[in-house]
C-alpha positions in Angstrom: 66.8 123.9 105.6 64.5 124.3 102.7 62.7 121.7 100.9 64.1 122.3 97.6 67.6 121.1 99.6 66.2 117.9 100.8 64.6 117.1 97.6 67.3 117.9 95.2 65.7 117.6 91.5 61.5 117.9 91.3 60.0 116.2 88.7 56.6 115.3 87.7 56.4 111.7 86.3 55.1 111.1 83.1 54.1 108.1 80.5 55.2 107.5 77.8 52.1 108.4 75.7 52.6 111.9 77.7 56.5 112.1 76.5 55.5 111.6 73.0 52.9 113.8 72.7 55.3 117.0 74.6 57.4 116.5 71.7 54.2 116.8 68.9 53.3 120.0 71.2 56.7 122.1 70.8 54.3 124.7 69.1 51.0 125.2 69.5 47.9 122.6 68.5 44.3 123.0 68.5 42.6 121.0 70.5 40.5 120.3 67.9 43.2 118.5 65.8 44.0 116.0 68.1 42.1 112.4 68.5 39.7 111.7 71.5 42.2 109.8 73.2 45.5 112.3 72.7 42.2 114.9 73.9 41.9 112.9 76.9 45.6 112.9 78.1 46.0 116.5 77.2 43.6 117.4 80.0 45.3 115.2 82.3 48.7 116.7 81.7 46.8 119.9 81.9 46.3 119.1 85.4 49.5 118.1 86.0 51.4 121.3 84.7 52.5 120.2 81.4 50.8 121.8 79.2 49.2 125.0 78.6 45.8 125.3 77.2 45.7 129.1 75.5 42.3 130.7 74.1 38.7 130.1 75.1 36.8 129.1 71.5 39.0 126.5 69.9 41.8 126.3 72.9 45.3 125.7 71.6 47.8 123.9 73.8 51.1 124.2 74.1 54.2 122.3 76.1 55.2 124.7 78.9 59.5 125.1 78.9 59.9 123.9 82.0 59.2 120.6 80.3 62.2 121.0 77.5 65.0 119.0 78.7 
């Protein structure tokens, strides 16, 4: 028996400051345009998968689909 079996639906749990900035990030944001604090839960939700940071001098981020529902 696999694991995806036993577990059914995987999710990654999120606040509500994460859920409304996955909806500001449908396309692509600098970094740079955000306040410190939305800065500071990007890199967390970095961390946890949902978002994508693209570029190396002024990094955009972007929600990754798997995150659309």
């Amino acid at each position: 028996m696999k694991i995806n079996e036993l577990l059914g639906e995987f999710g990654i749990w999120t606040t509500r400051e994460e859920e409304a900035l996955l909806e500001k990030l449908q396309r692509p944001v600098k970094i740079s345009a955000l306040e410190e604090h939305e800065q500071f839960i990007i890199q967390a939700m970095i961390r946890k998968s949902l978002v994508t940071k693209v570029g190396h001098e002024d990094p955009k981020v972007v929600a990754n689909e798997k995150t659309f529902t």
